[in-house]
Every structure is written in structure tokens, then in C-alpha cells.
C-alpha positions in Angstrom: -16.1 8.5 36.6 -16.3 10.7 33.3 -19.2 12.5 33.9 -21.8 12.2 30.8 -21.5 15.7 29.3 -18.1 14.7 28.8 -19.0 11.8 26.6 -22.0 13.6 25.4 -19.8 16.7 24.2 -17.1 13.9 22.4 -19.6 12.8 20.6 -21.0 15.2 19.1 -17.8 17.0 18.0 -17.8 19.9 20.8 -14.7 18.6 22.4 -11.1 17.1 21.3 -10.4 15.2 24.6 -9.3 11.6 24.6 -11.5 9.2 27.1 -10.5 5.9 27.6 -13.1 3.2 26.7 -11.4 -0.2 27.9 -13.2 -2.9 25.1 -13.2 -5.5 28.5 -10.9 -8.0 30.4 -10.5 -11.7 28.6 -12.3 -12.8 31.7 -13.6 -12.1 35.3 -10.7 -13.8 36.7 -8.4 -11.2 35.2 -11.0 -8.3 36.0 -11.3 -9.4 40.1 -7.5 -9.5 39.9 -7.3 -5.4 37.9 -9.6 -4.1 39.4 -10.4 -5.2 42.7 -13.1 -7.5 43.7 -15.6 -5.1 45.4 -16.0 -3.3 41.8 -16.6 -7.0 40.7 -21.1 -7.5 40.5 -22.2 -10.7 41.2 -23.9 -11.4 37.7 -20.6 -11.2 36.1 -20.6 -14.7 35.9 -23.5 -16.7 34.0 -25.9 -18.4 36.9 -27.0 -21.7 36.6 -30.5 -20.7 35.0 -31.8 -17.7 32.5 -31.9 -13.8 34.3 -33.4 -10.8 32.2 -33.6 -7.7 33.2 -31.7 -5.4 35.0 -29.2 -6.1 37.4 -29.6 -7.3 40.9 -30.0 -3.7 42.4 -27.3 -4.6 44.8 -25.0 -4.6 42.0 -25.8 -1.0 40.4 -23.1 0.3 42.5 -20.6 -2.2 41.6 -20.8 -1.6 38.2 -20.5 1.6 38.5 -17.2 1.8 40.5 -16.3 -1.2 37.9 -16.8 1.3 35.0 -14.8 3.7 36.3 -11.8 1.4 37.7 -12.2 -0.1 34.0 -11.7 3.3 32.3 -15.2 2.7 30.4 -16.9 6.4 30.3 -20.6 4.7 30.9 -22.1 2.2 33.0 -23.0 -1.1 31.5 -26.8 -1.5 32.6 -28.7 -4.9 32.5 -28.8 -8.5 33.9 -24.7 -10.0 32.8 -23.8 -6.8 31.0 -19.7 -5.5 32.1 -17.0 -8.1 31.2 -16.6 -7.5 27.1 -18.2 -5.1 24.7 -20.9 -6.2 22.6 -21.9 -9.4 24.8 -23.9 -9.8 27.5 -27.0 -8.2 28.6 -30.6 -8.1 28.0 -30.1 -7.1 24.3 -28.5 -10.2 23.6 -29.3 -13.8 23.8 -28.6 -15.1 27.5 -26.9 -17.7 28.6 -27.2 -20.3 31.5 -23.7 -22.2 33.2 -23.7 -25.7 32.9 -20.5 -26.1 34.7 -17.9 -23.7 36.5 -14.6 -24.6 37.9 -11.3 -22.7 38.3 -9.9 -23.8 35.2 -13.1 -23.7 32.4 -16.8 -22.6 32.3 -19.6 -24.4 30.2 -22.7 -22.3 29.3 -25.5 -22.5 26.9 -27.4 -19.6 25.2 -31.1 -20.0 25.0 -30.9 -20.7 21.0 -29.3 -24.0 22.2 -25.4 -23.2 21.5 -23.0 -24.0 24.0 -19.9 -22.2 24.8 -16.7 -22.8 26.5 -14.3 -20.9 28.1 -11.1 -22.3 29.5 -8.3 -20.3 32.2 -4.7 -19.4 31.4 -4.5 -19.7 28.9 -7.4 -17.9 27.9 -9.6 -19.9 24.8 -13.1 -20.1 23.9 -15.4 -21.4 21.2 -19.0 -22.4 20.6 -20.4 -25.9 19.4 -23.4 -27.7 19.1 -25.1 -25.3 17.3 -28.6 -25.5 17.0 -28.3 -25.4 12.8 -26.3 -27.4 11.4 -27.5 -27.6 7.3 -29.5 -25.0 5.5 -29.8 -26.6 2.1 -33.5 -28.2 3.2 -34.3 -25.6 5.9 -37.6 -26.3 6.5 -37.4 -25.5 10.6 -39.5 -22.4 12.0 -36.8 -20.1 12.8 -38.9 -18.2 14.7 -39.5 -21.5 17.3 -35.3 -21.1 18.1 -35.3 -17.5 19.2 -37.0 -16.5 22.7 -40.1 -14.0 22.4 -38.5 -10.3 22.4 -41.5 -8.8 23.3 -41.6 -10.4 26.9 -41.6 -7.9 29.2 -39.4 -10.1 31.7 -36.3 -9.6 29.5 -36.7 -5.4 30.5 -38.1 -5.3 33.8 -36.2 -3.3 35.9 -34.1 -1.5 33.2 -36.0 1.2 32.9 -35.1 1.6 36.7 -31.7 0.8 36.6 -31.0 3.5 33.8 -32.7 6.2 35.6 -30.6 5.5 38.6 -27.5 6.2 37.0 -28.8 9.0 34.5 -29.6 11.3 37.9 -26.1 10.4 38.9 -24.6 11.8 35.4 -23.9 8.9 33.8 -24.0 7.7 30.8 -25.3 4.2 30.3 -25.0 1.3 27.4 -26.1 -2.0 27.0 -25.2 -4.8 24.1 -27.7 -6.2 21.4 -26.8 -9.7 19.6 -25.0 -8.2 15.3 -26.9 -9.5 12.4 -23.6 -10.7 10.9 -21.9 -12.3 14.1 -25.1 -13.2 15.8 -26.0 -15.8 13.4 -22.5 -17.5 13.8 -22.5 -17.2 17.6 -26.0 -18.0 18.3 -27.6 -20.1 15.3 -25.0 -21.7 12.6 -21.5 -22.5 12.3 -19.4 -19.9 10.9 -17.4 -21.4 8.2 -21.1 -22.9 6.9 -22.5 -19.2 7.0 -19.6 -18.0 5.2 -20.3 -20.2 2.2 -23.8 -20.1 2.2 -24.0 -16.8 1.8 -23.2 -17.7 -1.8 -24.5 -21.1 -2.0 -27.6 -20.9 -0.5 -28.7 -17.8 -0.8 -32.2 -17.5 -0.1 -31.8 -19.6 3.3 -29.5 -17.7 4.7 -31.3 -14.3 3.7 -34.5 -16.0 5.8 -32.3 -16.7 8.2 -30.7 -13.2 8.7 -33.6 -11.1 8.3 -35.4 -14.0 11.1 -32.2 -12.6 13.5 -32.5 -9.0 12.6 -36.5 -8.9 13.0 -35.7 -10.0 16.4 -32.9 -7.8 17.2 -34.8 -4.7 16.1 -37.7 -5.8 18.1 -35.6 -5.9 21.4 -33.9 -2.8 20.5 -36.9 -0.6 20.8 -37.4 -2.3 23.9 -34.2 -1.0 25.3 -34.4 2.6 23.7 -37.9 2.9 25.2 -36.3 2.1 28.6 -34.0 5.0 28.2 -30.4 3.8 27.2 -28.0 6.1 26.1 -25.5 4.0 23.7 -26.9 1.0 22.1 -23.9 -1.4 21.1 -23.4 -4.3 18.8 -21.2 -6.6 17.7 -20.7 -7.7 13.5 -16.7 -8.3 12.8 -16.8 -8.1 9.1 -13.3 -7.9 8.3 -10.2 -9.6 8.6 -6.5 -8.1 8.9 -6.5 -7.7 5.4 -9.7 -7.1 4.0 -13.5 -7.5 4.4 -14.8 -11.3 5.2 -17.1 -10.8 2.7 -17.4 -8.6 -0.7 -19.0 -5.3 0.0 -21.7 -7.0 -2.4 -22.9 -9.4 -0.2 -22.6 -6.9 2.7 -25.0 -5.1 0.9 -27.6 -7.8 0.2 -27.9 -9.0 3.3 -26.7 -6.8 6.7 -26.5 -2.9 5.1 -30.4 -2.3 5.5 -30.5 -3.4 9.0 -27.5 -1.6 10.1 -29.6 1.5 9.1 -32.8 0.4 10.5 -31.1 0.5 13.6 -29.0 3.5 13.3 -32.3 5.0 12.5 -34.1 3.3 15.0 -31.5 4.8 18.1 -31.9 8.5 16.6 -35.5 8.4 16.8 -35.3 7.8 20.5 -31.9 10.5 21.1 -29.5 7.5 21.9 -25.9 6.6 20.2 -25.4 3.7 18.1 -22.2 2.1 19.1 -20.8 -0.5 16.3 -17.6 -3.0 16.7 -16.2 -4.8 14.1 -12.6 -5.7 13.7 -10.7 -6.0 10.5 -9.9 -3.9 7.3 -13.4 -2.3 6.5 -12.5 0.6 4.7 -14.3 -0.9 1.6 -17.8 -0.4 3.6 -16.7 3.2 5.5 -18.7 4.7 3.3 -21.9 2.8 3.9 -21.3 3.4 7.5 -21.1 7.1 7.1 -24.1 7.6 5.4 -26.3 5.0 7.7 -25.3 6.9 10.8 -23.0 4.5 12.8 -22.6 6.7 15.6 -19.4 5.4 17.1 -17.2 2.4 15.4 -14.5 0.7 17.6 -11.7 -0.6 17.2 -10.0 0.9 14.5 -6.9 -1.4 14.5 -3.5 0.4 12.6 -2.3 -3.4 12.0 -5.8 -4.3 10.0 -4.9 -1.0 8.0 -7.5 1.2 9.7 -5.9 4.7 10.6 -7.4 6.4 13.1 -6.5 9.8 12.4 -6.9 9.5 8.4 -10.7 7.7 9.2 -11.6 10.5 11.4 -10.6 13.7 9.1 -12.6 11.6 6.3 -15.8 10.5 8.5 -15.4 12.6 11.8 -18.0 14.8 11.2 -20.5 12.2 12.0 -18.6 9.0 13.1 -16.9 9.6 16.8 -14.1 7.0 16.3 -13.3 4.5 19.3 -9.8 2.6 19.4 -6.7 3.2 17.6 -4.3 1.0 19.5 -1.9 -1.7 18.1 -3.7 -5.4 18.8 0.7 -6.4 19.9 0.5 -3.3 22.3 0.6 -5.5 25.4 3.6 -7.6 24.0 5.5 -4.0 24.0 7.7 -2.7 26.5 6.6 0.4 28.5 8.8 2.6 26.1 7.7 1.5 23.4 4.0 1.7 24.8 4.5 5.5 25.7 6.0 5.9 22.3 3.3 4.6 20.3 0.3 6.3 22.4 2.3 9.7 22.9 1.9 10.0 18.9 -1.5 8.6 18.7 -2.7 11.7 21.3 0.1 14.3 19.2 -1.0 13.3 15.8 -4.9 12.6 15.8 -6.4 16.0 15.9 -9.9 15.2 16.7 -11.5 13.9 20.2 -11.7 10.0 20.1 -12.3 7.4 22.7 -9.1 5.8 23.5 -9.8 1.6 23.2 -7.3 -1.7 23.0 -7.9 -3.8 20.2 -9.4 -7.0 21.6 -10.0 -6.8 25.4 -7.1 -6.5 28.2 -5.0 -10.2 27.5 -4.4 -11.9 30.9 -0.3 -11.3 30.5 -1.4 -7.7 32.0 -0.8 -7.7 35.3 -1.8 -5.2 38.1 1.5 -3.1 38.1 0.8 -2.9 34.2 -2.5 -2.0 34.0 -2.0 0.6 36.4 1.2 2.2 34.3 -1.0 2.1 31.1 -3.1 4.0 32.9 -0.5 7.0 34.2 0.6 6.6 30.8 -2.7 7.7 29.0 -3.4 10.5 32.1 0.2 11.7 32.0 -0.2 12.1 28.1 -3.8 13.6 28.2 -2.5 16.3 31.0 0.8 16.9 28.6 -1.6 17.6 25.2 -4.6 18.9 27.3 -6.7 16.6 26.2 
């Protein structure tokens, strides 16, 4: 596994390597079949009530060796925390099954959402949501999230990341996004996207209610030592940003600071995804301190190598491959990543677009792998 002052050194601009970071697998049936199942912990899968904490301690192991079969340069620490970036984990609401068969799974999240997620082919999506109308919101927000400051949700973790810090490794955990996390957790997303207009003043009580509560758990997780803090707040589309740069501004720019802020004062790396055509908000990014931003998708009009002459001096960029990269053929594969490692001349983190789609199959994933070693041995990086 990369060791982490490898990752360290990319970070902070000592180093031009490319390290893959894999985003995650579309689900554990795909990941047992990639990567073997001994690499596979046993909380990858929701149980049938609420776990904090860290991981069973059986499983640190596992997640290591699934880390480093997954090509994901730190260990994903805490209680669900490995199959996809940005969910799962004690940062982020949990989630309890309902039902689990081989073709679908049923959860629901302690704000009262449930989720499903069906087999080959792969589809999810969330319902029931626990808000449904904000124009007479007269609910306690506060009585729908769990208390943050209960010291189940972090016991162990501290633990857990020491045990793979003295093994050299880095480590990262997932906290709920203050745009995303409302329309996963609390309020359907086509209502959020209109009330951010229409009903202005509800949904500002209801983001800065989320935030409050996201901030709060994140100082629990820096105090337990994690390295890379990562969130999830896909603000753009292929074209441009879901919502004007205005509203961006009004209601999710100060807390992506707070928190940027929040993970220097404690030494650790603030790790942001968000998909779609952001360029309009790259500067805001910049001068928060977004440590790392994934994925950096060519076909939503973000270019990785022009992004990182422009911002590379403090953003470490993580991505850069096409989302249709897994329809190609091999040649066409090796083609596109030979000029991504010939033409980018800064270190970045190498990630797919959207998670490994279950049309990979082992033979595959294993030649996108030589490819990406053959290319880093070729350019030295």
C-alpha cells in the first residue's frame, strides 16, 4: 500500500507522481467479485440496527488490504466506511437494513429516509423523506438529527486511526455535504432546488441546522486523529453549476470554509467531491482551502491540467478521467490515460469519474491497473 509520505509529499506539492485513488465500486457485490473476498470487512454491508464507531477490530486488517487491492492511497477508518467516497462512516448519518436479498437492499438513515439499492443493473434512490413541505416549517429541526456530541458515534476511532498511523498509513473518513446532505438525508431534491429561491429563509434554517451538526461531528473526528476529512456536495451539472454562484454563496460558501479551517487547525486534509462544471465557484474554493477536489471530469468541462496550473499551488487535484472511460476499448483506454500522465505536469491523484460500473469485470480491472503502472513506470511518475 502507498505508504503515507507518499500521499503526504503529493499533497503538498513536493512530488509529481500519479497515485491512484479508486472513487469506490457501484456495490459490494462488484467489490467481493474485484477484489477478492478476504479484503471484503464485514460492515461493508448496513446491519440490521445502528453501529458507530470504529470498525469491528477484526476488520482493520481487511480494510487495509481492501485499500490497497482498491488502489485508494489511505485506509477508510470507521464503522461502514470503504464501498464509495463520501458515504459511509461515523461522519455521516448511519443507516440500518431493513431488507437484504441478492437482487435489492432496503435501509433507512437515522433522519428517517429510506434508500434502495437494486443488483444488475445497478439503481438507487431515496424516498420517504422525513420533510416533505417547508413553506410552514414549524418542526424542530434539531429533534430529526441524532446528538453529534455522543461519544458512541467515536468510540474506538481514535484507536482505530492510531493503528494504522504506526503502520504508515494514511487514513480518511466521510462527513454528510451541506448541499447534498439535505437532499439525501432531510428533503427531496427537486423541492430544495426551488426553495432555495422560494422559500428562502426555511431553507437557510434548514442548512445552517445540517451544517451546525456537521461541524460539530467534524471536530469530533479531527480530535480523534484523521488524516483526510471527506465530503460530498455535487453542485454542478455537465454543463454548469446547479445553482448560480449567488445562491452558492448565501447559503454553503461560509461553511465550506469553516471546515476547511476547521481541518487545518488540527494538521488534517480536507478532501471535497462534487461533480459537474464548477469552474464558476474555483475561485471560492481556492481561497477557502479545499485541500483536495475530486473528480475533475473532462466531459463536464473541467480540465485537469488547466485547473491545476491555475489552482495547484494549493488545490491537489484528484480525478481526470472520462465518466465513458469504461465503455472504451483497452486502446482507446491506454490512449486517453497515456496523455493524461504525458500532458498534466503536476502530481495528482489518479480517480474514475463515478465509482467502478459493474460492466468491469476482473480481467478488466486488473488491465486498468497494468495500464496506470505500466504508464507511471514509462513517465516516472
Amino acid at each position: 500500500m502507498v505508504e503515507r509520505d507518499q500521499v503526504l509529499a503529493l499533497i503538498n506539492g513536493e512530488t509529481k507522481e500519479v497515485i491512484s485513488w479508486t472513487m469506490g465500486f457501484f456495490d459490494e457485490q462488484l467489490a467481493k467479485e474485484l477484489l477478492g473476498e478476504e479484503c471484503i470487512p464485514s460492515d461493508i454491508l448496513p446491519s440490521f440496527e445502528f453501529c458507530h464507531g470504529s470498525s469491528p477490530r477484526q476488520d482493520w486488517e481487511a480494510k487495509a488490504l481492501f485499500a490497497e487491492r482498491a488502489r485508494i492511497p489511505a485506509v477508510p477508518v470507521g464503522w461502514g466506511n470503504c464501498l464509495a467516497f463520501g458515504h459511509g462512516g461515523p461522519g455521516e448519518f448511519s443507516e440500518k437494513a431493513i431488507s437484504i436479498s441478492p437482487k435489492r437492499r432496503i435501509t433507512v438513515y437515522e433522519t428517517g429516509v429510506h434508500k434502495e439499492v437494486r443488483y444488475d443493473p445497478h439503481f438507487y434512490h431515496n424516498y420517504d423523506y422525513p420533510l416533505q413541505d417547508l413553506t410552514s416549517l414549524a418542526q424542530d429541526l434539531d429533534s430529526l438529527l441524532p446528538n453529534p456530541n455522543d461519544p458512541l458515534r467515536y468510540k474506538g476511532l481514535d484507536e482505530e486511526i492510531a493503528y494504522h498511523k504506526e503502520r504508515r498509513r494514511m487514513t480518511y473518513t466521510n462527513l454528510n455535504g451541506f448541499f447534498s446532505g439535505v437532499h439525501y438525508f432531510l428533503y427531496p431534491y427537486d423541492k430544495l432546488l426551488m426553495d432555495l429561491l422560494l422559500e428562502p429563509q426555511a431553507t437557510k434554517r434548514l442548512v445552517d441546522t445540517l451544517a451546525e451538526y456537521n461541524l460539530t461531528v467534524a471536530e469530533h473526528l479531527l480530535r480523534a486523529g484523521v488524516d483526510i476529512l471527506c465530503f460530498c456536495d455535487d453542485l454542478g451539472s455537465d454543463q454548469s453549476l446547479l445553482i448560480s454562484p449567488e445562491l452558492y454563496g448565501r447559503y454553503f460558501r461560509r461553511y465550506h470554509g469553516e471546515l476547511a479551517r476547521l481541518c487545518k487547525s488540527y494538521g488534517a486534509v480536507l478532501h471535497m467531491h462534487s461533480h459537474g462544471n464548477i469552474n464558476p465557484i474555483m475561485d471560492d474554493l481556492y481561497d477557502l482551502g479545499i485541500d483536495m477536489l475530486n473528480p475533475v471530469d473532462p466531459t463536464e468541462s473541467m480540465d485537469l491540467g488547466e485547473l491545476a496550473e491555475r489552482y495547484g499551488d494549493r488545490i491537489t487535484f484528484v480525478g481526470g478521467i472520462n465518466k465513458f472511460f469504461f465503455d472504451w476499448e483497452e486502446a482507446e483506454q491506454r490512449e486517453y490515460l497515456e496523455k493524461l500522465y504525458s500532458s498534466v505536469t503536476a502530481g495528482f491523484f489518479l480517480m474514475d469519474s463515478g465509482g467502478i460500473p459493474e460492466c468491469v469485470d476482473r480481467a478488466e480491472w486488473q488491465r486498468f491497473n497494468q495500464m496506470k503502472d505500466e504508464l507511471a513506470a514509462k513517465y516516472g511518475r
